[in-house]
C-alpha positions, 0 to 999 in steps of 0.5 A: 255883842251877845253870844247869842248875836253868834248863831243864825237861823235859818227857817224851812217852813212848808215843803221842804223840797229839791228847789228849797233845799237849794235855797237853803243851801246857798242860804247857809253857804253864804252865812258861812262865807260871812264867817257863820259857824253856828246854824240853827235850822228851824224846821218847825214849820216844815210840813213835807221833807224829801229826800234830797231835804234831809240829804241837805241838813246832813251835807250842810251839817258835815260843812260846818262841822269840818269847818269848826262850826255845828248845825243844830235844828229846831225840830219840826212837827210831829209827823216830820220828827218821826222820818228823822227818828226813823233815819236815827238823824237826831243821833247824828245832829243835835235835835232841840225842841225851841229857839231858846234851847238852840241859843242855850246850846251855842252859849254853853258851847262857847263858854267852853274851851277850845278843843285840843287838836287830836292830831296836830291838825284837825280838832277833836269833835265837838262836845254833845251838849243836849243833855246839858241844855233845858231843851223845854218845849218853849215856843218862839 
């Protein structure tokens, strides 16, 4: 099984809205329950994102994370990556500009070590990878 077999998509396109947020939560949810840890989050094709969309990523983010897993989203057009500038998310959430950027990032990351736990129980964050990545502007 390939590394990149490891991490899923999941893809947002349109309006990325209260009743698709919900579809993409139980979406992620139930990657999760089949033992998922890696998301990418395609939104490239996303053309309209709510608040309750962007309340979703980070909440989804967050699971995953306390869960040893990440979320990394493939970013969307123009006018939606200003919003998530605006919101400083990529500071938060790994933006990456291509599919392939994504699976480089999960390959890197799965080519390292395993963390040490900072306290005996819980792992130390993981590592911020995207400047080791060649996020080129690939299309996928």
């Amino acid at each position: 099984m390939s590394k990149q077999s490891k991490a899923k998509i999941v893809k947002i396109e349109g309006h990325f809205d209260a009743s698709a947020q919900k579809k993409t939560a139980s979406e992620i949810t139930a990657l999760r329950n089949k033992g998922a840890k890696r998301i990418i989050l395609d939104l490239r094709k996303v053309e309209y994102i709510t608040s309750s969309g962007f309340s979703a990523i980070i909440d989804e983010w967050n699971e995953l994370r306390s869960a040893g897993g990440d979320l990394v989203i493939v970013k969307p057009p123009k006018n939606i990556n200003i919003i998530f500038k605006v919101l400083e998310v990529g500071e938060t959430i790994t933006m990456l500009d291509s599919l392939s950027a994504a699976y480089r990032y999960f390959d890197t990351l799965a080519s390292l070590p395993e963390p040490e736990p900072a306290d005996g129980n819980e792992p130390d964050a993981l590592p911020d990878l995207s400047p080791h990545i060649n996020n080129s502007d690939e299309k996928n």
